[in-house]
N, C-alpha and C positions, 0 to 999 in steps of 0.2 A: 448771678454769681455771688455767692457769699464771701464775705470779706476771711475766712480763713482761706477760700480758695485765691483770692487774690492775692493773699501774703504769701501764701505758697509760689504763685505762678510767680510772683515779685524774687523772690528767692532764689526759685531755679531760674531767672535772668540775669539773678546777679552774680550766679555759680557760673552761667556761661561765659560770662563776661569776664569772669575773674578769673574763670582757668587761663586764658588765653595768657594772662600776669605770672602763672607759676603756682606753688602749692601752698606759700602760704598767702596768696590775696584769695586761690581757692577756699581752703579754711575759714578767712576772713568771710567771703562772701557766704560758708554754711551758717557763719554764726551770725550775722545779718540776716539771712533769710530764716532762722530760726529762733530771734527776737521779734518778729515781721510777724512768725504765724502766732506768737504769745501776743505782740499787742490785739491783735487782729482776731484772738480769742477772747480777752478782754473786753475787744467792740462789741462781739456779738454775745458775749453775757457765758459765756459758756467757763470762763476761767475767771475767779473769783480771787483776786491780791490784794485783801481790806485785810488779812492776818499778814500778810510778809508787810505792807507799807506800812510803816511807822506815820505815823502824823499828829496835829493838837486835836484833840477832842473836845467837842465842846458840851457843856454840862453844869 
């Protein structure tokens, strides 16, 4: 399983969980599981954030 499907599958367990709290820990838990499949695109190379992160460069 690939680690986007993992962020996924992490997502919607934390969508089920959450509904059960109401709509906005719902909400909460879409945008957790939707930071989940960004890092988890990140891990597997496929989403590339060296232009949005600012950091020192060295040179």
């Amino acid at each position: 399983m690939s680690s986007v499907a993992t962020g996924l599958f992490a997502g919607i367990l934390l969508a089920l969980v959450a509904a059960i709290g109401g709509l906005s820990m719902f909400l909460l838990a879409v945008v957790l599981g939707g930071i989940g499949v960004v890092v988890a695109l990140v891990l597997d190379g496929r989403l590339d954030l060296s232009g949005v992160v600012v950091g020192r460069r060295r040179g």
